[in-house]
C-alpha positions in Angstrom: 126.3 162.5 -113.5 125.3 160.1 -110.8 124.2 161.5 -107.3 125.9 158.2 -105.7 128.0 157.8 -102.7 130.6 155.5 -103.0 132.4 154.4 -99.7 136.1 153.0 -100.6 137.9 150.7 -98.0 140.9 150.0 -98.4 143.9 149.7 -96.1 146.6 150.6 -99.2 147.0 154.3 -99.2 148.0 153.9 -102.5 145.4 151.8 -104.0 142.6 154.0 -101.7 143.5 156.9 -103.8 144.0 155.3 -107.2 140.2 153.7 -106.2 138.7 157.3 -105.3 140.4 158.8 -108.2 138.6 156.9 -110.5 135.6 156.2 -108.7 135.3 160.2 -108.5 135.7 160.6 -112.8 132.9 158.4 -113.0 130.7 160.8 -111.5 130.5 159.7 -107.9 130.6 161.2 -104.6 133.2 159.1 -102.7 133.8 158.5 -99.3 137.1 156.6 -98.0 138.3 154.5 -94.8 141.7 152.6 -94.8 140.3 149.7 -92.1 137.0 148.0 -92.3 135.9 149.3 -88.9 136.2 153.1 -89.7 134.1 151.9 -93.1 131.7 150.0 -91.3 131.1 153.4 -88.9 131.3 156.0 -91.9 128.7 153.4 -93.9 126.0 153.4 -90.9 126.6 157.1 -90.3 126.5 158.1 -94.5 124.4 155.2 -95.5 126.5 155.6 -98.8 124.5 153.7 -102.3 127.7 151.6 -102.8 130.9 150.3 -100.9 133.6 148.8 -102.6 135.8 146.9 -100.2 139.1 144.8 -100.1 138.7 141.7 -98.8 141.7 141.1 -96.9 141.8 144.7 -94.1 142.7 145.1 -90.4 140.2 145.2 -88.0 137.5 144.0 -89.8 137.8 142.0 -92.8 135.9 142.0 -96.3 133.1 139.8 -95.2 132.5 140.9 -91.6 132.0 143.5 -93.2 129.4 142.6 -95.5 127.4 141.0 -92.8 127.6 144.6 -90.7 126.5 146.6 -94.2 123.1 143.9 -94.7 122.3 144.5 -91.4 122.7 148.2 -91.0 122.0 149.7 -95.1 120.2 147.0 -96.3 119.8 148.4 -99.8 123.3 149.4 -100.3 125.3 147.4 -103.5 128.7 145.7 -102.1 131.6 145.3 -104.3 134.6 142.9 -102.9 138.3 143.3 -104.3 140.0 139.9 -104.0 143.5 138.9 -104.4 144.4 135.6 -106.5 144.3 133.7 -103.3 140.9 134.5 -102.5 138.3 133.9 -105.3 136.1 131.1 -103.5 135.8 133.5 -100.2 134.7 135.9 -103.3 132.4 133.4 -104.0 130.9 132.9 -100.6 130.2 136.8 -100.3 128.3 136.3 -103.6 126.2 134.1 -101.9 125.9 135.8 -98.6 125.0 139.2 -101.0 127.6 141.2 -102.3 127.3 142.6 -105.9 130.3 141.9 -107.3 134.0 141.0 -106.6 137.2 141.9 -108.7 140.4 140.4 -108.8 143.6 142.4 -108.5 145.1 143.6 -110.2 141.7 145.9 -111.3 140.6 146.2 -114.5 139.4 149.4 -114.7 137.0 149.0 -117.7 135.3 145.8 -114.8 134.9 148.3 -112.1 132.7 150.6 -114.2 130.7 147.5 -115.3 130.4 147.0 -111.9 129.4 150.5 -110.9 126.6 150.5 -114.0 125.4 147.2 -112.3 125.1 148.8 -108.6 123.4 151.4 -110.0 120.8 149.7 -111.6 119.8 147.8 -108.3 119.4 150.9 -106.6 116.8 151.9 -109.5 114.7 149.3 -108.8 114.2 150.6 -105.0 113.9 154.3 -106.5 113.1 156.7 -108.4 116.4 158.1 -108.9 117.1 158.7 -113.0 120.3 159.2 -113.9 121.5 162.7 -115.4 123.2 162.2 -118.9 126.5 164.1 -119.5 127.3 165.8 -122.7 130.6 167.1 -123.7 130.3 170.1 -126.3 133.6 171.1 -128.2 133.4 173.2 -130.7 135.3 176.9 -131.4 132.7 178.9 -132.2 131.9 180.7 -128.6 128.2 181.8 -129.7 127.5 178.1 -131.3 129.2 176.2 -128.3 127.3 178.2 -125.5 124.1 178.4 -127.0 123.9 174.5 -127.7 125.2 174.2 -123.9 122.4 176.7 -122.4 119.3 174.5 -125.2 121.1 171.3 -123.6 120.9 172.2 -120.0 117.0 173.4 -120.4 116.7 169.5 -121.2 118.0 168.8 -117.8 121.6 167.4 -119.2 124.4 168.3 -117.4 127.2 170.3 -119.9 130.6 170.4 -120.0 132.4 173.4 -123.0 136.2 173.0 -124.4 136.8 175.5 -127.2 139.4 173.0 -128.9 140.5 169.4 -129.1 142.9 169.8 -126.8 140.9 171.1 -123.9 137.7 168.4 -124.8 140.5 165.6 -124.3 141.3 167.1 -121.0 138.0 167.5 -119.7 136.9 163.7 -121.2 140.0 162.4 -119.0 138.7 164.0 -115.7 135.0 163.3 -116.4 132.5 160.7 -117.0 131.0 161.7 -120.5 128.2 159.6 -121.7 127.6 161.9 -125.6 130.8 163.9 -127.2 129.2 166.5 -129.2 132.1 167.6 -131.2 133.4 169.8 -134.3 135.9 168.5 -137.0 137.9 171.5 -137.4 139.2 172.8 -134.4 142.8 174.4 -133.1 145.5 173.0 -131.1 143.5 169.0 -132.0 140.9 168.5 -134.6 137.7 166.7 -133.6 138.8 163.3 -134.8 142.1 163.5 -133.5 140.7 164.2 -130.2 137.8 161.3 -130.8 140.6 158.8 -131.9 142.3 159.4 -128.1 139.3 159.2 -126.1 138.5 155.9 -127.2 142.0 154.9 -126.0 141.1 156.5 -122.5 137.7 154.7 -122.1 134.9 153.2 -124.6 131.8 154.0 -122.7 130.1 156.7 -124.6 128.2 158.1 -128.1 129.9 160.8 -130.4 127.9 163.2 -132.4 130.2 165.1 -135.4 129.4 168.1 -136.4 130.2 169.6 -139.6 130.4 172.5 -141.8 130.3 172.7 -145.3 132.9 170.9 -147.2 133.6 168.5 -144.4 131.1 165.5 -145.3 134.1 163.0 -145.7 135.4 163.8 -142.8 132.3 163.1 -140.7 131.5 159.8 -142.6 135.3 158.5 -141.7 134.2 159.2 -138.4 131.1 157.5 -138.2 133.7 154.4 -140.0 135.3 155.0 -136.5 132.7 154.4 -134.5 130.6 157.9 -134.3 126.7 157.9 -133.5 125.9 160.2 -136.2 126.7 163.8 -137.7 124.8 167.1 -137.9 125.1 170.0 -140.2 125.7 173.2 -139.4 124.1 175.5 -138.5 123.1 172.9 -136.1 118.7 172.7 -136.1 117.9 172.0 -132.2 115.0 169.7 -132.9 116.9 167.3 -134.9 119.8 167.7 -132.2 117.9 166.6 -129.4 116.2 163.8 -131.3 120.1 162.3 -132.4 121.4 162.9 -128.7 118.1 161.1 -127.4 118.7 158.4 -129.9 122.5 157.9 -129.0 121.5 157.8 -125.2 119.1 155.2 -126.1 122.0 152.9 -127.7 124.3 153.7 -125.0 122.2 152.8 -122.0 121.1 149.3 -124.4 125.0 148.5 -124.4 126.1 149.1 -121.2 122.7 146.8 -119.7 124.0 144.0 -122.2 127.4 144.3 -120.7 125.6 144.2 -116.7 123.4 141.3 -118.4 126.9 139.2 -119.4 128.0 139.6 -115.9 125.2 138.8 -114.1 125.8 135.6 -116.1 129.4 134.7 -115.5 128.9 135.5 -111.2 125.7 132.9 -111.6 127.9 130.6 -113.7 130.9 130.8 -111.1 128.3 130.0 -108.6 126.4 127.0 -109.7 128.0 125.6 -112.4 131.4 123.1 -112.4 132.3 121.5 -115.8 133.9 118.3 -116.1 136.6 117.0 -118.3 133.6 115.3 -120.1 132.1 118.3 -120.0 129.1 117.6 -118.0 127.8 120.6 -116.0 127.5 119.2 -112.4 126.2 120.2 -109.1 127.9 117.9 -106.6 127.7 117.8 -102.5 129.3 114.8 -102.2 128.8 115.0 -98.1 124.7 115.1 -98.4 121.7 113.4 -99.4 120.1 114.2 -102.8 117.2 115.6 -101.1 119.8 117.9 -99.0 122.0 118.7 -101.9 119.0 119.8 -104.0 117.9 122.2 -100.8 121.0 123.5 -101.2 121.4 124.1 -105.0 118.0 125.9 -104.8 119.1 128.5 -102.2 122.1 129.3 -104.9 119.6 129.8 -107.8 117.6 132.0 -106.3 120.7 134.3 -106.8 120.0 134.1 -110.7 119.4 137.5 -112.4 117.2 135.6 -115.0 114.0 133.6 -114.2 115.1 129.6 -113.4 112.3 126.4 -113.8 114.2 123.4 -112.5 112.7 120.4 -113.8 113.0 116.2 -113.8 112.6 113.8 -116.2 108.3 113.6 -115.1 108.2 117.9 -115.5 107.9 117.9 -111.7 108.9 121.2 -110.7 112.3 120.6 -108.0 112.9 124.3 -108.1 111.3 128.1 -109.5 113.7 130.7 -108.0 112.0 134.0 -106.5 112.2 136.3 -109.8 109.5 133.7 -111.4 107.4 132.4 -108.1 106.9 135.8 -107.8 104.7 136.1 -110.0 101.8 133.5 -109.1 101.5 132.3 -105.4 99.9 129.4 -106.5 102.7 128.1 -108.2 102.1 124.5 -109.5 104.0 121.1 -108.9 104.4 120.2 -112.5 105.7 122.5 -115.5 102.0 123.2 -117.4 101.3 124.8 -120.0 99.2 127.3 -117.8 102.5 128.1 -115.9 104.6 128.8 -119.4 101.8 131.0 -120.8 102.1 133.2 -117.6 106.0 134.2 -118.4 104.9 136.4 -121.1 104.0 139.0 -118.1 108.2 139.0 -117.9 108.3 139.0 -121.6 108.2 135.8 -122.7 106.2 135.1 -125.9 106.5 133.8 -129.5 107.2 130.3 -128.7 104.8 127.7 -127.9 104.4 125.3 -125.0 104.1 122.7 -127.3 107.6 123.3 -128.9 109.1 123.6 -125.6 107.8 120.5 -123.9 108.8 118.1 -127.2 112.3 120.1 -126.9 112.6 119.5 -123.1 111.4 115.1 -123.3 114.5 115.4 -126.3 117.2 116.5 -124.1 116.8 114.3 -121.4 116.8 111.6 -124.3 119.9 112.8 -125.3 123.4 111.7 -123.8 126.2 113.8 -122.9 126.1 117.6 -122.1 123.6 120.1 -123.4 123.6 124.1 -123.4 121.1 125.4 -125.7 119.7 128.7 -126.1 116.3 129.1 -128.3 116.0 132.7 -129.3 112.7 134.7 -129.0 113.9 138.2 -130.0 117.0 139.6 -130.3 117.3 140.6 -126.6 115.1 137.4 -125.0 115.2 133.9 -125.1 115.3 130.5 -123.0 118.1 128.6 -122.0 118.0 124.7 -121.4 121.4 123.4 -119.1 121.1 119.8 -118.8 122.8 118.9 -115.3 123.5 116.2 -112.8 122.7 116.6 -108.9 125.1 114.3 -106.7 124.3 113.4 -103.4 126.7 111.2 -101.5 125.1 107.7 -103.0 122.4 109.4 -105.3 122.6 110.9 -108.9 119.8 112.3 -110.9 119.8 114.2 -114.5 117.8 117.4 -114.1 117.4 120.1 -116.4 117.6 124.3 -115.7 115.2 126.0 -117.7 116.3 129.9 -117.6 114.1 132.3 -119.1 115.5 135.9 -120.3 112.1 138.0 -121.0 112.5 141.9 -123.1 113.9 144.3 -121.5 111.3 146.5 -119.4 108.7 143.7 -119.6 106.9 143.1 -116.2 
């Protein structure tokens, strides 16, 4: 359960409530306003985490609005709802600092991507730890409220249903992030009810549990897509260790799906393919030296770390996340500069390697998009692009570095 506010504006009665409905099973607080001038008030007077806004309002539009949130909650996430019409003035809030946009009509399953990604901003300007949710259905009164009272002494919040039924009804009102159920049950067995929550929503672990003679049962449901079973009588310490285990998975999935994102927002910002497929950066209307300016105030945006480099290894541009971490950053790519990424987690491949890998694509014609794993969750990226100015061209390449998870 998040303690977020979320302020919805949104001059649509319709699509206001629809909005807060769901933004309220996800486990937010919400907060509505059907102009952008009553949001803009209720945001300075709340100072609410997140504000997800239409673009097109009375009053005051989409990205007036953004401007009057960066001035007056600086650390609060801003996510635009565009219609078709609208995606580059999307664009542009991207650049002037919202989160995220999403196109109408809304995909649900896009909007909690969106919320996960909000939230992990804030978590990086607090201390705030989200509090996992657990959703206990089993028949057996005794069983079911004793696991719920061990659970809550963890600090979990707990939600009881003493039947299928009643666990589907609860999963369709609440964000659940670990199903703890039985097979056998009345009214809707355990899998049954499993099989219809995944058709509600995706976004969470399931732990069987089963009694004697109901092995099969539990491995068909593990088949389906459950964490992992227990036996009962259920022993606590192995409980707790599976549950921790199945957070653990589930909070690695959702950052890969935040990661993706992140990825397809900086795509849509930077990157324009031609019919040749060349990956282009073109301001016709400006010198090279002026378009360049400009494409280094867009990658600074990037949620990875970004080297920009020409065909010498002179450095054109290092956005923030990297020249943060030396201030004496220098004007060619050295080996000294590589070997201090692996404070962001980037090891296991040599200088060396890279620098005969880098002199190789700008030999090569055409295109290139190549990623050179490191582990399973980091790696470098090498985009190979051309910078137009109005009379000047020059090949460049975008070195993007993706360090492990949690590394500093």
């Amino acid at each position: 359960m998040s303690n977020y506010t979320v302020l919805i504006i949104e001059d649509d009665a319709g699509a206001r409530e629809a909005l807060a409905k769901f933004v309220t099973r996800e486990g937010y607080r919400v907060l509505t306003a059907e102009n952008g001038l009553l949001g803009g008030e209720i945001c300075a007077r709340e100072q609410p985490q997140i504000v997800i806004s239409d673009i097109k309002m009375p009053e005051m539009n989409g990205h007036e609005l953004l401007r009057y949130v960066k001035d007056n909650c600086p650390l609060t996430q801003v996510i635009l709802i565009t219609g078709y019409d609208t995606e580059d003035s999307a664009l542009k809030a991207l650049q002037d600092g919202a989160l995220d946009y999403l196109k109408k009509p809304l995909d649900l399953e896009q909007l909690s991507v969106a919320l996960g990604r909000a939230e992990e901003k804030i978590h990086e300007h607090s201390e705030a730890l989200k509090i996992p949710v657990i959703l206990i259905a089993e028949d057996n009164d005794q069983t079911r409220m004793h696991l719920s009272a061990e659970l809550k002494k963890e600090g979990w919040e707990t939600f009881e249903a003493p039947d299928g039924q009643s666990a589907l009804k609860i999963f369709s009102e609440k964000k659940i992030d670990i199903v703890l159920t039985d097979v056998m049950m009345p009214h809707l067995g355990g899998l049954s009810a499993l099989h219809e929550m995944r058709k509600i929503n995706s976004d969470f672990e399931c732990i069987i549990l089963s009694g004697y003679g109901e092995e099969a049962n539990a491995i068909r449901a593990m088949r389906d897509g459950a964490f992992s079973f227990l036996k009962k009588p259920v022993d606590l310490e192995q409980l707790l260790l599976t549950i921790g285990k199945a957070m653990a998975r589930l909070t690695l999935s959702r950052a890969l799906k935040y990661r993706v994102r992140d990825l397809e927002l900086s795509r849509e910002l930077v990157l324009r393919v031609t019919s040749e497929k060349d990956i282009l950066i073109q301001l016709n209307e400006f010198s090279l030296k002026t378009a360049v300016e400009m494409t280094d105030s867009l990658l600074d945006i990037f949620p990875l770390g970004v080297i920009v480099v020409d065909r010498t290894f002179k450095i054109r541009h290092i956005n923030n996340l990297l020249s943060r971490l030396d201030a004496h950053i220098p004007h060619s790519f050295t080996e000294e500069l590589f070997l201090s990424l692996h404070r962001v987690g980037i090891s296991g491949f040599s200088y060396k390697k890279l620098h005969t890998r880098i002199r190789a694509a700008f030999s090569e014609k055409g295109a290139l998009l190549e990623k050179l794993a490191l582990t399973p969750h980091a790696y470098i990226a090498l985009v190979k692009i051309k910078v137009i100015g109005k009379t000047d061209v020059e090949d460049m390449l975008m070195i993007a570095f993706r360090g492990e998870r949690g590394s500093r």
